[in-house]
DSSP file (Angstrom, degrees, kcal/mol; ACC not computed):
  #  RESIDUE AA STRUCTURE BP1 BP2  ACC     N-H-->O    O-->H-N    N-H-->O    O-->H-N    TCO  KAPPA ALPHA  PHI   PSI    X-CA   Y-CA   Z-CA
    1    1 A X              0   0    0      0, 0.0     2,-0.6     0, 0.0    42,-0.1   0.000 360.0 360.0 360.0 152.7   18.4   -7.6   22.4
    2    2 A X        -     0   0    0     40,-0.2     2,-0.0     1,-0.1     0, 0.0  -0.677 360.0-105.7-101.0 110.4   17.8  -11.1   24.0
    3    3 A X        -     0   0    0     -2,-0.6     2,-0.2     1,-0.0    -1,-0.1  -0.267  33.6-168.3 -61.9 123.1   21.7  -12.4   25.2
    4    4 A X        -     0   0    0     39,-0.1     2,-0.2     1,-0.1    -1,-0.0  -0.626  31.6-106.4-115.9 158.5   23.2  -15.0   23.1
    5    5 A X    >>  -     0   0    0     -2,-0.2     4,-2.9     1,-0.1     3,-2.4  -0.394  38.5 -94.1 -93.6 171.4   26.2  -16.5   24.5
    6    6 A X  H 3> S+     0   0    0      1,-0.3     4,-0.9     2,-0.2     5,-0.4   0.633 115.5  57.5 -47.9 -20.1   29.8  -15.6   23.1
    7    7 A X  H 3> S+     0   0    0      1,-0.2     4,-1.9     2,-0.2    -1,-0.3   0.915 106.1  45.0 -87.1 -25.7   30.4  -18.1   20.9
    8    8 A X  H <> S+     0   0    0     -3,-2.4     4,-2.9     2,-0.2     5,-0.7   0.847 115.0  51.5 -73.1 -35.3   27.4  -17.5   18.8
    9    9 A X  H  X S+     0   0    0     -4,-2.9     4,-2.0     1,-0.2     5,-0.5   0.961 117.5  38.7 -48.9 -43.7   28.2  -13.5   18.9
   10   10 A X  H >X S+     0   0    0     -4,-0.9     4,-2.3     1,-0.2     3,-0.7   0.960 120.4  51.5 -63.1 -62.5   32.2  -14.3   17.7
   11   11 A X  H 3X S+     0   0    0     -4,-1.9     4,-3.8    -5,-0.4    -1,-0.2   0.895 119.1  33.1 -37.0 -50.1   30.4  -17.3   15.2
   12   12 A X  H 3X S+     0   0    0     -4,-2.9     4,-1.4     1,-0.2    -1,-0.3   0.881 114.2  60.7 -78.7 -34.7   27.9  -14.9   13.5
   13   13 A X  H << S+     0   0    0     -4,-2.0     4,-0.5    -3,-0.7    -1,-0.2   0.903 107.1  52.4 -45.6 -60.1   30.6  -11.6   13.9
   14   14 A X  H  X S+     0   0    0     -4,-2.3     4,-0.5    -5,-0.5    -2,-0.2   0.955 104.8  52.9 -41.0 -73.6   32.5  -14.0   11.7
   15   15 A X  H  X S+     0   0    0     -4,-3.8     4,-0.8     2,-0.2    -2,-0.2   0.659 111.9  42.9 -45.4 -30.0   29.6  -14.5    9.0
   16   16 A X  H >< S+     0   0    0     -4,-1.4     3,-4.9     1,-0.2     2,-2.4   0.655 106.2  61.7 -75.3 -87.2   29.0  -11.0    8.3
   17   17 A X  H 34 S+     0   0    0     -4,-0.5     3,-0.3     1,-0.3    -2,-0.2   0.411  92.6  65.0 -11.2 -25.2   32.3  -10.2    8.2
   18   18 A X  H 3< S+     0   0    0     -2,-2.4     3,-0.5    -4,-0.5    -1,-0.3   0.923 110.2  38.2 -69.8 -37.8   32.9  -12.6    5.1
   19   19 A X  S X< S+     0   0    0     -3,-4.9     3,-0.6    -4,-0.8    -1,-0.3   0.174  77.3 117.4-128.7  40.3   30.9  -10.6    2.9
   20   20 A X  T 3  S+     0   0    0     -3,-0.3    -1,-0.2    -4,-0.2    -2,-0.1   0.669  76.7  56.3 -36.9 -30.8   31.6   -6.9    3.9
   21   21 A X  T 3  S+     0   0    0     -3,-0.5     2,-0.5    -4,-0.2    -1,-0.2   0.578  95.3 102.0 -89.5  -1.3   33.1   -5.9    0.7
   22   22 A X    <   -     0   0    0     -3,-0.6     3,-0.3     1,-0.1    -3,-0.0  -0.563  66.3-144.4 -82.7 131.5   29.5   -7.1   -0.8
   23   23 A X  S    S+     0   0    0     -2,-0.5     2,-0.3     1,-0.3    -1,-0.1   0.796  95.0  20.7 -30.7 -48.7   27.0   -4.9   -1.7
   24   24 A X  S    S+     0   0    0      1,-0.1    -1,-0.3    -5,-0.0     3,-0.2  -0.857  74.6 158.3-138.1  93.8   23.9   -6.7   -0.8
   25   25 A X    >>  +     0   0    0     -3,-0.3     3,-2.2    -2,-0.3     4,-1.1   0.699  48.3  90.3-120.4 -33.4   25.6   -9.1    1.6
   26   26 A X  H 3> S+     0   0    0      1,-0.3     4,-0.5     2,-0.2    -1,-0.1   0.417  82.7  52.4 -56.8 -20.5   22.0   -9.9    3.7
   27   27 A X  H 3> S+     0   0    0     -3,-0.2     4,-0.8     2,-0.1    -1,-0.3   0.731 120.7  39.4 -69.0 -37.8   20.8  -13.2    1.4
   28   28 A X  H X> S+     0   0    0     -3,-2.2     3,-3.9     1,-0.2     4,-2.8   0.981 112.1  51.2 -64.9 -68.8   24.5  -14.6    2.2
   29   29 A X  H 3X S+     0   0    0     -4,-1.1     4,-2.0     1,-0.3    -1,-0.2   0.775 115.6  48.6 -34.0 -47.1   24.9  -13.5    5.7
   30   30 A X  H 3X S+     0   0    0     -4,-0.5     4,-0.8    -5,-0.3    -1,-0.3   0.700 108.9  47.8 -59.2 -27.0   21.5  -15.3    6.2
   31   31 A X  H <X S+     0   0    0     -3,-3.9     4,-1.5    -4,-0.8    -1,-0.2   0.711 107.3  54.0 -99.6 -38.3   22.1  -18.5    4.5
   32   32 A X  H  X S+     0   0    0     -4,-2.8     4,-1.4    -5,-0.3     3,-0.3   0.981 110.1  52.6 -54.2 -59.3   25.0  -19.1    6.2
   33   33 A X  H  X S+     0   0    0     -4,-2.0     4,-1.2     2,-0.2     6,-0.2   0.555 105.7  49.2  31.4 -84.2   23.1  -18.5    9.3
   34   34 A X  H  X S+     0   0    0     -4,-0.8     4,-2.0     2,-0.2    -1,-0.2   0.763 112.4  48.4 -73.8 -49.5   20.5  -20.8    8.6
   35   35 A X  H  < S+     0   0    0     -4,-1.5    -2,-0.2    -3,-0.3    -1,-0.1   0.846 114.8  46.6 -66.4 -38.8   23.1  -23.7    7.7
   36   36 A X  H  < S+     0   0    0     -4,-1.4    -1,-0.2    -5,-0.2    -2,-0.2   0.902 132.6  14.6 -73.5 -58.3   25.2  -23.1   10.9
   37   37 A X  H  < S-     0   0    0     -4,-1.2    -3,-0.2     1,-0.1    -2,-0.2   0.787  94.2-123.1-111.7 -21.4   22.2  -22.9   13.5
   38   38 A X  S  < S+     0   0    0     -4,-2.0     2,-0.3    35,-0.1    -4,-0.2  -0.176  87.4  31.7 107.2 -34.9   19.1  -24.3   11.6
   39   39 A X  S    S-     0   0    0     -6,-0.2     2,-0.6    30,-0.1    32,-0.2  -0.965  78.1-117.0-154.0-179.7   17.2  -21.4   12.1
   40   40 A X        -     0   0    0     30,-3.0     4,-0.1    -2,-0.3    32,-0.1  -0.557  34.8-160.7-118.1  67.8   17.5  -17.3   12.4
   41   41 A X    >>  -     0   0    0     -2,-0.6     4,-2.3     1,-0.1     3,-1.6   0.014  27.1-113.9 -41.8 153.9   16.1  -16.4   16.1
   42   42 A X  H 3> S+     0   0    0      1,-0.3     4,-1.0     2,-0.2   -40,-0.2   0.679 118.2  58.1 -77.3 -12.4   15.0  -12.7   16.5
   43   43 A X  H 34 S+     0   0    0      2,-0.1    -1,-0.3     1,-0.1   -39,-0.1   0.128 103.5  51.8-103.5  38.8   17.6  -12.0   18.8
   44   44 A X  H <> S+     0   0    0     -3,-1.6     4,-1.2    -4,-0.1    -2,-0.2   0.184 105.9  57.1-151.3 -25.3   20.4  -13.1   16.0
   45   45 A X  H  X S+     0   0    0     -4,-2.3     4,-3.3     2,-0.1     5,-0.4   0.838 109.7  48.9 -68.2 -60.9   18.6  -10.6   13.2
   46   46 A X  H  < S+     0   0    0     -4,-1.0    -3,-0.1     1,-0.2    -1,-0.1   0.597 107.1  49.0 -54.7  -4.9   19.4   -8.0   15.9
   47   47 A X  H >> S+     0   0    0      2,-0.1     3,-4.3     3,-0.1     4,-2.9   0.799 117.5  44.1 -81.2 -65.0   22.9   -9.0   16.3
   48   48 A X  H >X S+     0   0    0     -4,-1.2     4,-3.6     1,-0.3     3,-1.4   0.953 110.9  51.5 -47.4 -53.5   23.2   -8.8   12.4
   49   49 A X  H 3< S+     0   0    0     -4,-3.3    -1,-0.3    -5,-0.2     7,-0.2   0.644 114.3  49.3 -62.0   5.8   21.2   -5.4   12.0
   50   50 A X  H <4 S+     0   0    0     -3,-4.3    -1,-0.2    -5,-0.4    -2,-0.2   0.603 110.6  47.1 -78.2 -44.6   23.8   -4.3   14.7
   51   51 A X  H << S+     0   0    0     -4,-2.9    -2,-0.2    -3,-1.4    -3,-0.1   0.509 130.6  19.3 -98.1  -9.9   26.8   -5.6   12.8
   52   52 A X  S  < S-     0   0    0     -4,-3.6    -1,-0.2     2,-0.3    -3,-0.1   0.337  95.0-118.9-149.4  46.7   25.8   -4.1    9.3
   53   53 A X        +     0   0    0     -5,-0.3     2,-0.5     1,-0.2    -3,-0.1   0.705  64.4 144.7  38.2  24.7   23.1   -1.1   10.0
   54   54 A X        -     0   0    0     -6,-0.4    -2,-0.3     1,-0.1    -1,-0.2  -0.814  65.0-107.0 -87.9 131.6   20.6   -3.1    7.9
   55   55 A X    >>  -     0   0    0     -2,-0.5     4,-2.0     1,-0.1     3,-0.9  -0.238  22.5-130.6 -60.8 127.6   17.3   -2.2   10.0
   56   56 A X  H 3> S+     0   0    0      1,-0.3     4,-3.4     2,-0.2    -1,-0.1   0.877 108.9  57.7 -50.6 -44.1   16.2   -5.3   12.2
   57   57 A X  H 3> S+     0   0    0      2,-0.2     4,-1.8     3,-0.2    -1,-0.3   0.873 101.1  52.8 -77.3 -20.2   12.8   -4.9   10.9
   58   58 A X  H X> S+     0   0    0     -3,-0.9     3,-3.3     2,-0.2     4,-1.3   0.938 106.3  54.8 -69.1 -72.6   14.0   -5.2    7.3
   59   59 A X  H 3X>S+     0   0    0     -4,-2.0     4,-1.7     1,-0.4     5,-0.6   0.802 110.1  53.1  -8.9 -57.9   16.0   -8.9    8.2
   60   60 A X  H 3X5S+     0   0    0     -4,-3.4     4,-0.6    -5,-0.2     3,-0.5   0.889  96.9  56.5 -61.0 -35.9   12.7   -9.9    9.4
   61   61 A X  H <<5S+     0   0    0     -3,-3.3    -2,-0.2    -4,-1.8    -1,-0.2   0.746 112.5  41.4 -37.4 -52.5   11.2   -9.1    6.6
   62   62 A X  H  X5S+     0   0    0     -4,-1.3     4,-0.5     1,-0.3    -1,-0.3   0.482 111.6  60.5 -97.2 -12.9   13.7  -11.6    4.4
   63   63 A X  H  <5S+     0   0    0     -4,-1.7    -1,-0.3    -3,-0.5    -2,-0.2   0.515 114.8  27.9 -99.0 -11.0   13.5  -14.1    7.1
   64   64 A X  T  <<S+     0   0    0     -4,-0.6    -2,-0.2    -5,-0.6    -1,-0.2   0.398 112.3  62.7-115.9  23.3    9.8  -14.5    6.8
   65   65 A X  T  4 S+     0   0    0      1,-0.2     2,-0.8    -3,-0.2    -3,-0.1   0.551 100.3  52.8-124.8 -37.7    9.1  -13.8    3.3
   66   66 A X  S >< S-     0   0    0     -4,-0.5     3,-2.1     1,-0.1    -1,-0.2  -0.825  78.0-141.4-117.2 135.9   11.4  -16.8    1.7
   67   67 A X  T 3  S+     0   0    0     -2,-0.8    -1,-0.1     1,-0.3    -4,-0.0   0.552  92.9  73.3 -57.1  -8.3   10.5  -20.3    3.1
   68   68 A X  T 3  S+     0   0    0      2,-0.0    -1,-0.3     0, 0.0     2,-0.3   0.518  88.8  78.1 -95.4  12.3   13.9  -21.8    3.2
   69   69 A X    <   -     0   0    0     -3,-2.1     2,-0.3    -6,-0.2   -30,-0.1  -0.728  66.6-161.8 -63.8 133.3   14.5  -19.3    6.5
   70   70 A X        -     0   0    0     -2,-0.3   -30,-3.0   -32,-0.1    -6,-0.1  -0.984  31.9-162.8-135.2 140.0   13.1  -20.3    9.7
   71   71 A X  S    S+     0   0    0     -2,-0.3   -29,-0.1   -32,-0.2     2,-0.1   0.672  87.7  62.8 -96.9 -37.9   12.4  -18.2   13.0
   72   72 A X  S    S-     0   0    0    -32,-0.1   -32,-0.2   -31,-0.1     2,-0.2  -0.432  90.5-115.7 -72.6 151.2   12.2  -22.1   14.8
   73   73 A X        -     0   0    0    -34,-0.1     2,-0.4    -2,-0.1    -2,-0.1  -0.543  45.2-136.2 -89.5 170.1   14.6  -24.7   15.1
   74   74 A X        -     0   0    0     -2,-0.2    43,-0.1     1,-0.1     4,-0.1  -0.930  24.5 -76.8-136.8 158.8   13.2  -27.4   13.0
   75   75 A X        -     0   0    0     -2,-0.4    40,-0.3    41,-0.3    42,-0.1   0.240  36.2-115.2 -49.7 137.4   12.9  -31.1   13.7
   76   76 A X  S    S+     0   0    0     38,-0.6     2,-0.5    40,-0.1    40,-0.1   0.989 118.1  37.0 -48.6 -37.5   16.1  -33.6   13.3
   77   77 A X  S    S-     0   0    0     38,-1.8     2,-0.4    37,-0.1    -2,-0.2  -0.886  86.5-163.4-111.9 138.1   13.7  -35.2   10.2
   78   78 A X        -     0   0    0     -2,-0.5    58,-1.8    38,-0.2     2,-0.6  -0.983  10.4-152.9-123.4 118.3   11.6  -32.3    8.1
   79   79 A X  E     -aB 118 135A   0     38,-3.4    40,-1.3    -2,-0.4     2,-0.4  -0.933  16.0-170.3 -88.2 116.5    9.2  -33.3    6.3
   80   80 A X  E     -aB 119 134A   0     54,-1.9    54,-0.6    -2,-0.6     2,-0.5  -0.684  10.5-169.6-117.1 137.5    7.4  -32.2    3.4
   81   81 A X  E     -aB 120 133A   0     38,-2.2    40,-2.1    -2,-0.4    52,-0.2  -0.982  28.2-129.6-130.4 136.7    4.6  -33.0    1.6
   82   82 A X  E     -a  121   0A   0     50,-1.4    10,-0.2    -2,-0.5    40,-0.2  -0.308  17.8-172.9 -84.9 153.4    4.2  -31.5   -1.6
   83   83 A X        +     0   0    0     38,-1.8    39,-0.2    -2,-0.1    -1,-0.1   0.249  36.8 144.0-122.9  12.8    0.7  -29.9   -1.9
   84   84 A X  S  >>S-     0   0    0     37,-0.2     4,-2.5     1,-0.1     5,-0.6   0.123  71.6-101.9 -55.1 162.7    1.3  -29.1   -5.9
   85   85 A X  H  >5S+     0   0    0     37,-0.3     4,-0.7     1,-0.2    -1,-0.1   0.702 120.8  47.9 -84.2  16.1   -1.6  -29.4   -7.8
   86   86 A X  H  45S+     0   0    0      2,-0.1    -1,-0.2     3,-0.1    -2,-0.1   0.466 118.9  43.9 -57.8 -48.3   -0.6  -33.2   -9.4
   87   87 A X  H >4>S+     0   0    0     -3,-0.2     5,-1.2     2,-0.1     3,-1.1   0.808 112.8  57.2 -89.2 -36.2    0.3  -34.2   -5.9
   88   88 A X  H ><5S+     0   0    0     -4,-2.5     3,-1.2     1,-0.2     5,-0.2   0.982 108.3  45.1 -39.9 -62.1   -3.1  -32.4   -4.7
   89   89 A X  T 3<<S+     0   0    0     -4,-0.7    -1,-0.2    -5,-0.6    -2,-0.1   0.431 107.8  51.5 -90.8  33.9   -5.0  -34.3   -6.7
   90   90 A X  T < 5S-     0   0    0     -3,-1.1    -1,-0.2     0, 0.0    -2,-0.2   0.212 130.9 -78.3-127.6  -8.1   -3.7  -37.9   -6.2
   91   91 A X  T X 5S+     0   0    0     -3,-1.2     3,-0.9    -4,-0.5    -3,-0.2   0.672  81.1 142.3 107.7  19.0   -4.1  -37.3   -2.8
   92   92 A X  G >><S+     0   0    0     -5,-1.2     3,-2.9     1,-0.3     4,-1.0   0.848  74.1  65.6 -92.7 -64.6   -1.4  -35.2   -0.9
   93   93 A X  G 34 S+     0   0    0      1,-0.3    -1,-0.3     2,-0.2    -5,-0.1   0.658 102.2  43.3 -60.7  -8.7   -3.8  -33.5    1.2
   94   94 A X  G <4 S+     0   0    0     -3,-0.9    -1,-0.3     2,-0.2    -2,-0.2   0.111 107.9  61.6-105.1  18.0   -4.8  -36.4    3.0
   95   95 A X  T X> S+     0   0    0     -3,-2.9     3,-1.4     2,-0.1     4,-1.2   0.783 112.7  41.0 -67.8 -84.5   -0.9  -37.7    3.4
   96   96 A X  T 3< S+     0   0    0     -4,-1.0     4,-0.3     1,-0.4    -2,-0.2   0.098 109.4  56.5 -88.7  12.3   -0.2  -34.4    5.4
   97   97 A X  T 3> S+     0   0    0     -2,-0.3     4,-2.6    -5,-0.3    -1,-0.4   0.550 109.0  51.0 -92.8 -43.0   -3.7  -34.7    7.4
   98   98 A X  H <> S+     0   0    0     -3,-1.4     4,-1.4     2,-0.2    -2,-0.3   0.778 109.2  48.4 -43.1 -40.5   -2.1  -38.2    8.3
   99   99 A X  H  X S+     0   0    0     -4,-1.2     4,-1.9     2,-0.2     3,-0.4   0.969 111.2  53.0 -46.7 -60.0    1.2  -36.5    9.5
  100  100 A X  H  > S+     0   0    0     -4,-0.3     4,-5.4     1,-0.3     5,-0.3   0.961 110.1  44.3 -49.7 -64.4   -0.8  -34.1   11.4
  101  101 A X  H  < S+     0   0    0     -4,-2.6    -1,-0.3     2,-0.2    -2,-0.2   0.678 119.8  37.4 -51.5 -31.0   -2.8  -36.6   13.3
  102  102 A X  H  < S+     0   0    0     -4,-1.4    -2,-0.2    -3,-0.4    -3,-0.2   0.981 123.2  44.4 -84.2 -75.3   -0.1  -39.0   14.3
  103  103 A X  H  < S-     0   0    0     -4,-1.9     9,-0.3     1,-0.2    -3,-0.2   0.728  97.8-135.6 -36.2 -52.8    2.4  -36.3   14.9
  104  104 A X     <  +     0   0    0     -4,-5.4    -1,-0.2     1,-0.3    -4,-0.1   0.133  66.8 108.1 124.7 -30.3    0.2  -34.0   16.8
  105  105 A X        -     0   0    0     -5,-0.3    -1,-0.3    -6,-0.2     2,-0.3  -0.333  62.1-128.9-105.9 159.1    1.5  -31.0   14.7
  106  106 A X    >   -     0   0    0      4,-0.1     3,-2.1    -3,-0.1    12,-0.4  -0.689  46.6 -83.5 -93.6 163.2    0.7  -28.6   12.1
  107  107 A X  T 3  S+     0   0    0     -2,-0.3    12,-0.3     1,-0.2     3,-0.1  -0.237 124.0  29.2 -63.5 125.7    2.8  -27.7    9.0
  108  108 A X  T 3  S+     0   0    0     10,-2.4    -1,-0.2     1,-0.4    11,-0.1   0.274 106.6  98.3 128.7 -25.9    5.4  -25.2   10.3
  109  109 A X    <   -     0   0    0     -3,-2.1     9,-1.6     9,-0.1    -1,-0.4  -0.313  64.8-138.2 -98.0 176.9    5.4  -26.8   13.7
  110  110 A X  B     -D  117   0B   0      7,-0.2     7,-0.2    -2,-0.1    -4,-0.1  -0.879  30.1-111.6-114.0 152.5    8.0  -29.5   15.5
  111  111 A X    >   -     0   0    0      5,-1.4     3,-0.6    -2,-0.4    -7,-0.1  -0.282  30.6-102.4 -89.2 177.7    6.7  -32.2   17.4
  112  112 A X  T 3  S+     0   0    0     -9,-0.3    -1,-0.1     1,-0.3    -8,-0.0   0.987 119.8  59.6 -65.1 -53.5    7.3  -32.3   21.0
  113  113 A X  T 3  S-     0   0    0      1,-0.2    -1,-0.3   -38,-0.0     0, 0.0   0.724 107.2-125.7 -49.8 -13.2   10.3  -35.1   20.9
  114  114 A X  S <  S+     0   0    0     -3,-0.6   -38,-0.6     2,-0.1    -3,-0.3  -0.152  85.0 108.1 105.3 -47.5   12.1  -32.4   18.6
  115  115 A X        +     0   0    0    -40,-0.3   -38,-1.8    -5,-0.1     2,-0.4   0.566  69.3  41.1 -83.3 -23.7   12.4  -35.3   15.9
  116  116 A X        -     0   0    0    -40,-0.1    -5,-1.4   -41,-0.1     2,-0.3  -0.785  53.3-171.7-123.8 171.8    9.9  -34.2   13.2
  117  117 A X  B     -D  110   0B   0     -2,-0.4   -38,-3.4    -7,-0.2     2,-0.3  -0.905  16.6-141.3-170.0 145.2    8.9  -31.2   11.6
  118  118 A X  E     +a   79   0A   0     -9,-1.6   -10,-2.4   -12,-0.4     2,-0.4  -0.755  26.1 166.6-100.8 143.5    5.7  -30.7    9.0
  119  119 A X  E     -a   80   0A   0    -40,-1.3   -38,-2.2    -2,-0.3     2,-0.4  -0.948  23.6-147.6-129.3 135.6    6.2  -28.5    6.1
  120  120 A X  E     -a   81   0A   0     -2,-0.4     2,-0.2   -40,-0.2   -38,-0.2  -0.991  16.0-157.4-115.6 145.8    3.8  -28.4    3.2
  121  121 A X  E     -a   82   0A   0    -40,-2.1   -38,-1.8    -2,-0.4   -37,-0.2  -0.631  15.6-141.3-121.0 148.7    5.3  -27.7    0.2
  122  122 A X  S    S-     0   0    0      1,-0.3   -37,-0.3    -2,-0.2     2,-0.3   0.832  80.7 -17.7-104.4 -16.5    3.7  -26.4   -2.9
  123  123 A X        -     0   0    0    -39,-0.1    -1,-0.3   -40,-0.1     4,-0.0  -0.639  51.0-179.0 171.7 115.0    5.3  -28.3   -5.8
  124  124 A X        -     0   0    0     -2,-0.3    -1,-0.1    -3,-0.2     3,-0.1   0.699  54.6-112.4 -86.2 -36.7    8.9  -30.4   -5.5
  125  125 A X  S    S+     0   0    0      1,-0.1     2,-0.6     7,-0.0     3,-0.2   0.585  89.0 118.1 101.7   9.6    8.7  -31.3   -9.0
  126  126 A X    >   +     0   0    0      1,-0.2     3,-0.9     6,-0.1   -44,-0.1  -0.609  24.5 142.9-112.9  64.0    8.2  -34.6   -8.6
  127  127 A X  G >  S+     0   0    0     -2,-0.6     3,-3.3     1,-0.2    -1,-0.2   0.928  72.6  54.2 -84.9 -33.9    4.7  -34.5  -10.4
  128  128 A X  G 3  S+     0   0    0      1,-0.2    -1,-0.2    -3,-0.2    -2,-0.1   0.726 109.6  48.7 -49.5 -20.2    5.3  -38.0  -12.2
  129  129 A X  G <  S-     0   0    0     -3,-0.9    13,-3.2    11,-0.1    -1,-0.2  -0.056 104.5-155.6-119.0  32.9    6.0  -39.4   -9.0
  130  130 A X    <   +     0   0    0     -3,-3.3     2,-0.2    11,-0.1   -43,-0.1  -0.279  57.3  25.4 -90.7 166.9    2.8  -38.0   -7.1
  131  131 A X  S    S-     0   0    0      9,-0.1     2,-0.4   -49,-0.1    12,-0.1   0.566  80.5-167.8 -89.2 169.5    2.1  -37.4   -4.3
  132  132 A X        -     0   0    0     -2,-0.2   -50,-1.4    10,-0.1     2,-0.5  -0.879  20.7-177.1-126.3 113.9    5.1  -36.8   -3.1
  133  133 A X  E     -BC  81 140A   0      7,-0.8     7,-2.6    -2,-0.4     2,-0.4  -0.849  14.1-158.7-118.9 128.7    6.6  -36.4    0.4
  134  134 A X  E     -BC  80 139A   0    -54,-0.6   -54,-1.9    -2,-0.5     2,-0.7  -0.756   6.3-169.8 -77.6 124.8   10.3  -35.6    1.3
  135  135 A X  E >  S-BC  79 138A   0      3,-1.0     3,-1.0    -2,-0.4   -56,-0.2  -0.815  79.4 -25.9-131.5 111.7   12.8  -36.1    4.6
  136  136 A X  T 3  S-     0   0    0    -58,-1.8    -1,-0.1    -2,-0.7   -57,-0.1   0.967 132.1 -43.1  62.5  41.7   15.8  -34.8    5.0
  137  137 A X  T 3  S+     0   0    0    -59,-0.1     2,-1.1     1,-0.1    -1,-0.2   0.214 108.1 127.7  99.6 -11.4   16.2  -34.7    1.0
  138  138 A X  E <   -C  135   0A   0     -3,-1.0    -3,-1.0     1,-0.0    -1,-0.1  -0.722  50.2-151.0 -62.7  78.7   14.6  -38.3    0.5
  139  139 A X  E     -C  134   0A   0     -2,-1.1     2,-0.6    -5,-0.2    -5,-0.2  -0.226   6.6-160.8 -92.5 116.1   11.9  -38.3   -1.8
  140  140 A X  E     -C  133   0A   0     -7,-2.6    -7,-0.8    -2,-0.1     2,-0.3  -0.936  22.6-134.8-111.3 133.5    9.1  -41.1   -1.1
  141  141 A X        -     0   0    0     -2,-0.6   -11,-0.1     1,-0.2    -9,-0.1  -0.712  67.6  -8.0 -91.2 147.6    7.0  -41.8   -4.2
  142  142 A X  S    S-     0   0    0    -13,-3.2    -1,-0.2    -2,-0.3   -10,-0.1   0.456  79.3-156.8  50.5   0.2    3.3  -42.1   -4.6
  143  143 A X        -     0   0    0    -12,-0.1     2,-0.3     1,-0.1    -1,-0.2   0.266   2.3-154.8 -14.4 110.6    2.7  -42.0   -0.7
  144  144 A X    >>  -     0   0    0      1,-0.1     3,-4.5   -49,-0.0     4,-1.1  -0.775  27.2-117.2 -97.2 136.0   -0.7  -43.8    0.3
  145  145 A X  H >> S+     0   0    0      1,-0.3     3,-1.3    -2,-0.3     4,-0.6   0.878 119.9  62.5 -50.5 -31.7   -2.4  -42.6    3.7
  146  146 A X  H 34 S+     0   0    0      1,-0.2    -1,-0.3     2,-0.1   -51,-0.0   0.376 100.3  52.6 -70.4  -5.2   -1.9  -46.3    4.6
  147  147 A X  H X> S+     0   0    0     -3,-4.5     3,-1.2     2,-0.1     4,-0.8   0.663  88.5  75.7 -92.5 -34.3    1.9  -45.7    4.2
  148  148 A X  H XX S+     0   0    0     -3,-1.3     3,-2.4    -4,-1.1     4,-1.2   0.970  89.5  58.4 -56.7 -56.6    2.4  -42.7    6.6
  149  149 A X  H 3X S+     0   0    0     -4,-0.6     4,-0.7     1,-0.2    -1,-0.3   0.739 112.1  41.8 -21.9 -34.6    2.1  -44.7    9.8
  150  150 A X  H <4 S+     0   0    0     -3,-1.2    -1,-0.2     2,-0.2    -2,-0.2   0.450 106.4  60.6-104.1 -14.7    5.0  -46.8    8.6
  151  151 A X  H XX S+     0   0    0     -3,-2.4     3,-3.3    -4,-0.8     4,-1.5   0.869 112.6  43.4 -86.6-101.0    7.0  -43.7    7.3
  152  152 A X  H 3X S+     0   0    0     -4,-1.2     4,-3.1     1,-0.4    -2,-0.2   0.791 111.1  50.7 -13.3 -57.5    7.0  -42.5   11.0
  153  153 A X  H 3< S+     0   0    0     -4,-0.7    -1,-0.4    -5,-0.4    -2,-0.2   0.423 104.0  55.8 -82.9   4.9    7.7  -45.5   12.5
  154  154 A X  H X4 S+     0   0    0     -3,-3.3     3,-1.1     2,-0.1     4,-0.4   0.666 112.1  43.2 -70.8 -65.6   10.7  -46.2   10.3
  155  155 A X  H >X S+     0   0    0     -4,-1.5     4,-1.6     1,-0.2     3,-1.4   0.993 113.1  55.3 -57.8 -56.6   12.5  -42.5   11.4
  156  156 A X  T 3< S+     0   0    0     -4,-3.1    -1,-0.2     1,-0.2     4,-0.2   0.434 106.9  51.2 -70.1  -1.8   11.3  -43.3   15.2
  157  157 A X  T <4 S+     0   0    0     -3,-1.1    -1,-0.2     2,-0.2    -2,-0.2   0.119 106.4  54.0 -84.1  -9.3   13.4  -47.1   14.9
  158  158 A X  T X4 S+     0   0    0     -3,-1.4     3,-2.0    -4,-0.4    -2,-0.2   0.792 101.3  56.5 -87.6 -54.7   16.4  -45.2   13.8
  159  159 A X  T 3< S+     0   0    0     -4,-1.6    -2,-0.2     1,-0.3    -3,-0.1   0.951 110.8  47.1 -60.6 -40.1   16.1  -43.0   17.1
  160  160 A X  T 3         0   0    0      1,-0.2    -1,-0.3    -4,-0.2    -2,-0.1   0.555 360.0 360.0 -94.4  18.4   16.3  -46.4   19.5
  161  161 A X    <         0   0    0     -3,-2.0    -1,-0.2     0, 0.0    -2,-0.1   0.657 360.0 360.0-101.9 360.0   19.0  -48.1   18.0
């Protein structure tokens, strides 16, 4: 196991500990986790599958099978573009081929500065309002490739003030 410093072991020690009398404690433990560090490094499933005999390989399992887990730290801004098939066909995939190019990145990835991170999304729900790309819980309607540039450059004027 890959050494995390004391503060996380005592932090994360904590987190199980809250839901020990639970049955199935391993969706809490996790989500708590996630909120605390932003994401669920492999050497912090192997603290947990230490601290409640749930097999490391299972933990991985639940940390890569539902999307709102991440093995990465993720970006100060996350972004999403919904890739639903409403947003699809209005034009969504060429929104998040605009991300890519100016960012540099793929969906899943963080850009180099830290500051963004690409998610594609399969359907937000926002089909009236497609397509549709999210940040940090902000929902931009109808997003035109002509827009994205300006989207970007908005978050990166925030960073220099």
């Amino acid at each position: 196991m890959a050494r995390l410093k004391s503060e996380a072991v005592k932090q994360i020690t904590e987190i199980v500990n809250r839901y020990k009398d639970e049955g199935t404690p391993l969706m809490m433990i996790l989500s708590d986790i996630q909120k605390e560090y932003g994401y669920i490094p492999l050497e912090v499933q192997e603290l947990v599958s230490l601290l409640t005999g749930i097999p490391t390989s299972e933990i991985y399992g639940v940390v890569t099978f539902y999307s709102f887990f991440s093995l990465t730290p993720k970006g100060k801004y996350v972004i999403g573009v919904c890739l639903g098939t409403a947003c699809y066909v209005k034009g969504s995939q060429l929104v998040l081929d605009k991300f890519e190019e100016l960012l540099k990145i793929k969906p899943g990835e963080t850009s180099e500065d830290g500051l963004f991170t690409l998610d594609a999304l399969r359907c937000v729900g926002a089909c009236a309002i497609a397509p549709a790309v999210s940040i940090n819980g902000k929902v931009y309607p109808m997003v035109q490739v002509s827009q994205v540039e300006n989207i970007i450059k908005e978050y990166r004027s925030r960073e220099a003030q």
